[in-house]
C-alpha positions in Angstrom: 21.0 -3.9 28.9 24.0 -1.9 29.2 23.2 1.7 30.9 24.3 4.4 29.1 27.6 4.9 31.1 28.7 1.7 31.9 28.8 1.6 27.5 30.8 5.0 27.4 33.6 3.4 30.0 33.7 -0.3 28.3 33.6 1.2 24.6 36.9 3.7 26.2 38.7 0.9 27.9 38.3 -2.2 25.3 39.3 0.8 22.6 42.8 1.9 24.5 43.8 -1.8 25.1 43.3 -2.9 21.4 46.5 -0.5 20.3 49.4 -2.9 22.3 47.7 -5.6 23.0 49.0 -7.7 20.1 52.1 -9.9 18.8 53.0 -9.8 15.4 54.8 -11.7 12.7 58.0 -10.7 11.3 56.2 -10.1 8.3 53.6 -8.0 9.9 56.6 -5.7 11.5 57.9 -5.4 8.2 54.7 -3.9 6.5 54.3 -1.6 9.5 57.6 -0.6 9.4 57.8 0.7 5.8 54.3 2.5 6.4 55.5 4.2 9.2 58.4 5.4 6.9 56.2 6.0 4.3 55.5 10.3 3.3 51.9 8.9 2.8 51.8 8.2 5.9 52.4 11.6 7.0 48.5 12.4 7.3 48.2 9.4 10.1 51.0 10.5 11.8 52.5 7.5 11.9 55.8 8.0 13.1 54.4 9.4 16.5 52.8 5.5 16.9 56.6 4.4 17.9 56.1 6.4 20.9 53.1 4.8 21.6 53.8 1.7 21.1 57.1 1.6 23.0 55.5 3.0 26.4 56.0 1.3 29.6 53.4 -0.8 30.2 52.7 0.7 33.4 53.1 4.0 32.2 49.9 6.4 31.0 49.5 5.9 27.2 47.2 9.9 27.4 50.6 11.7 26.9 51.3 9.3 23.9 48.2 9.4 22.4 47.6 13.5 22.5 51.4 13.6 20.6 50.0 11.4 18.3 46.4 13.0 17.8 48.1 16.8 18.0 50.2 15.8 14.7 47.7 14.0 13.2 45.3 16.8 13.4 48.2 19.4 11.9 48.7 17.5 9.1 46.5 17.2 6.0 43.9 14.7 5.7 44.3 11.4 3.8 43.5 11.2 0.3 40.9 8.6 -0.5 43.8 6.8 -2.8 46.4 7.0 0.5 43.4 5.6 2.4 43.3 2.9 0.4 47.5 1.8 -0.3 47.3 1.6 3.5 44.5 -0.6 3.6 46.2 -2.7 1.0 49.1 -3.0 2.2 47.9 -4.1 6.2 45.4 -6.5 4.9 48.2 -7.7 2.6 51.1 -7.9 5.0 49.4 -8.6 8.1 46.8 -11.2 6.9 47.5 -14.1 9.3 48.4 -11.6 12.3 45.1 -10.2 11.7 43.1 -13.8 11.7 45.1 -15.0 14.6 43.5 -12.2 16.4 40.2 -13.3 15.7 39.4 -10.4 12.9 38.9 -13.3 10.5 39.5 -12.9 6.7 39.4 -9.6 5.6 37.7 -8.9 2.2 40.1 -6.2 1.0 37.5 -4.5 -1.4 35.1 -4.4 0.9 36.8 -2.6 3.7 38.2 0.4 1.8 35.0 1.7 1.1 34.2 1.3 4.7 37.4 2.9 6.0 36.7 6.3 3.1 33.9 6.6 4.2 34.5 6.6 8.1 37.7 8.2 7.9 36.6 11.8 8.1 34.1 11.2 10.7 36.7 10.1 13.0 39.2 12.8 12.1 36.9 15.5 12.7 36.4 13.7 16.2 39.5 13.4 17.1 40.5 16.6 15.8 38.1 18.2 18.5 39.7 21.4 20.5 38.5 22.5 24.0 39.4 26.1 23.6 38.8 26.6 27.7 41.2 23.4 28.3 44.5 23.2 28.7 44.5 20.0 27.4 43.7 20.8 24.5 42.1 17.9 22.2 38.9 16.5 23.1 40.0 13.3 23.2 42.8 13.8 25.7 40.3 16.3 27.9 37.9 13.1 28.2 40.9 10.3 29.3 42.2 12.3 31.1 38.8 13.0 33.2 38.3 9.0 33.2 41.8 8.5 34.7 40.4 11.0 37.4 38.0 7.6 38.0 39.2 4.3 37.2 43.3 5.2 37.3 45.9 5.3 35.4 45.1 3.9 31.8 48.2 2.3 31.3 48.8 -0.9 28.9 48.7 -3.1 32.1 45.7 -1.4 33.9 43.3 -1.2 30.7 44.3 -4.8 30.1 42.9 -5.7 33.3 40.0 -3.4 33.5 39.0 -5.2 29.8 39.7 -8.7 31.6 37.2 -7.1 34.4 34.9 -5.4 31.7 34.3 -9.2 30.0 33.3 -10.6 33.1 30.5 -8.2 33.7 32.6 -6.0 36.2 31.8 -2.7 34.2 33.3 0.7 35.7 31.4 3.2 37.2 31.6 6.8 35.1 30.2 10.0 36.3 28.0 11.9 33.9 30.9 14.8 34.5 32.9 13.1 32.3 30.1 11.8 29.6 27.9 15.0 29.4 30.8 17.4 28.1 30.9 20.3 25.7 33.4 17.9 24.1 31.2 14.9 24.1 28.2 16.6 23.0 30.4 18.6 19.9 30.7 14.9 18.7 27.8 13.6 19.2 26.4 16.2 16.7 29.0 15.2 14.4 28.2 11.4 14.4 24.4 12.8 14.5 25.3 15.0 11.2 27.0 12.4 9.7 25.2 9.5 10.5 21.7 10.5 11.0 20.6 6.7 10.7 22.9 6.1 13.8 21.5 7.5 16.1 17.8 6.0 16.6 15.1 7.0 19.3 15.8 5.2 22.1 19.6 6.0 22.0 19.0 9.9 22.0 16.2 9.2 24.8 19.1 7.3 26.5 21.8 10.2 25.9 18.9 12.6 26.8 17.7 10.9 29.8 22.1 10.7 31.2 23.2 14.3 30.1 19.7 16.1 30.3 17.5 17.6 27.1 20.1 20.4 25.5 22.9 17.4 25.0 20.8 16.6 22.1 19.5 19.5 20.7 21.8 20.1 17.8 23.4 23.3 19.1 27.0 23.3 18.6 29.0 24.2 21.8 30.7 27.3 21.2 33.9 26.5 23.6 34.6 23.3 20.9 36.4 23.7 17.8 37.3 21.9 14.8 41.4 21.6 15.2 42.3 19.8 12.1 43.5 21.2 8.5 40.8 20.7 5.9 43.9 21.1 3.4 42.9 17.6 1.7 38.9 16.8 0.9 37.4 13.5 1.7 34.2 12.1 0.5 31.5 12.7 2.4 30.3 10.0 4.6 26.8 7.9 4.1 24.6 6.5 6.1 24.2 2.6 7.1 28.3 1.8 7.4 28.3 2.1 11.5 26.0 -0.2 13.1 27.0 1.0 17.1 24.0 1.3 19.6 25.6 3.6 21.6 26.5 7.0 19.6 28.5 8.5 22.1 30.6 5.4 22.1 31.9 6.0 18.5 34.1 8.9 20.1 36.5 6.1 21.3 36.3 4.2 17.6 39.5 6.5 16.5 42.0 4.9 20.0 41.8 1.8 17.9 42.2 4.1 14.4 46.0 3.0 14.5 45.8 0.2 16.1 47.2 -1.7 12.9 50.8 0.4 13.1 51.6 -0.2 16.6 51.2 -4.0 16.8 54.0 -5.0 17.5 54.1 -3.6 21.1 
């Protein structure tokens, strides 16, 4: 079994690699395209993603990524009915691209209930401020701190630490970088939000790595929650994750626009 760590790093790494890691069809680039255009895209932030997508692959994709995430978060959140147009339109446009890399076929219907529902969840995550950080987000806090240990996570490196990752060659974390006031501000959100998530043995698990007040339910007071509420989502329910690892789902949102850069 996976330790506790050695899931945080894999679940960081195989999440970074997924946004560039994948050719697309002409038609593909042309549905991506016109939603990155798109003013309903505006809540994703979509334009940032070019920048993304069109780093160096040696270069560090954290700079990219906190652009993205810091516009994202200033913007308003996605409707429920912009949430599902994009949807649409990806499963639509990029159906082969999408079963050539091994997603399968996607049932359309099914997913958009899935992506509502999770969609605030990850916002709110991402979203996360460290108000005694310079860094700011969460998110860029925490890759930062892994860089600190495995190197620079650059298209070419997280390729190869994936590679190293499916071969049972897991990285090494410390619990510096797991047990965080930033870590632990999201772990009470996935807890909030999905209760059913989080059974037993995982909170012994987190408990047992990051000691007995990671998961007490106290909310640090050095996190904040960074993004506009302008636009109201449905809450989410429980059952749609079905991750063993709860801290893990903090890493779910590096492959949240993983469909608009593609074509990298």
């Amino acid at each position: 079994m996976l330790s506790f760590k050695s899931t945080f790093a894999t679940l960081a790494v195989v999440g970074a690699v997924s946004v560039q890691a994948i050719t697309v069809s002409d038609q593909c680039q042309s549905t991506l395209t016109q939603l990155v255009l798109s003013p309903s895209s505006q809540c994703l932030n979509a334009q940032a993603l070019i920048g993304l997508a069109t780093t160096s692959a040696d270069a560090s994709l954290v700079g990219p990524i906190n652009n993205w995430l810091t516009g994202l978060c200033s913007q308003a959140a996605c409707s429920n009915d912009t949430l599902s147009a994009i949807v649409t339109n990806i499963t639509s446009g990029c159906s082969s691209d999408l079963q050539s890399a091994g997603v399968g076929t996607v049932n359309t219907q099914q997913l958009i209930p899935i992506v509502q529902q999770a969609y605030p969840t990850v916002r709110k995550i991402a979203c996360l401020t460290d108000t005694q950080n310079s860094k700011g987000l969460c998110v860029t806090e925490t890759l930062t701190s892994l860089e600190g240990q495995v190197g620079t996570l650059s298209t070419n490196a997280i390729q190869s630490l994936a590679q190293q990752i499916s071969q049972g060659n897991l990285p090494n974390v410390s619990s510096s970088t797991i047990c965080t006031d930033c870590t632990k501000a999201a772990y009470n959100i996935i807890n909030t939000d999905y209760p059913s998530l989080i059974n037993s043995n995982a909170n012994s698990s987190v408990a047992q790595t990051c000691g007995s007040s990671f998961t007490d339910g106290s909310n640090p007071s050095t996190v904040v929650q960074g993004g506009s509420n302008n636009t109201a989502n449905a809450a989410a329910s429980e059952g749609i994750l079905t991750a063993t690892n709860p801290v893990g789902f903090i890493f779910t949102l590096m492959g949240f626009g993983s469909v608009f850069v593609l074509a990298a």
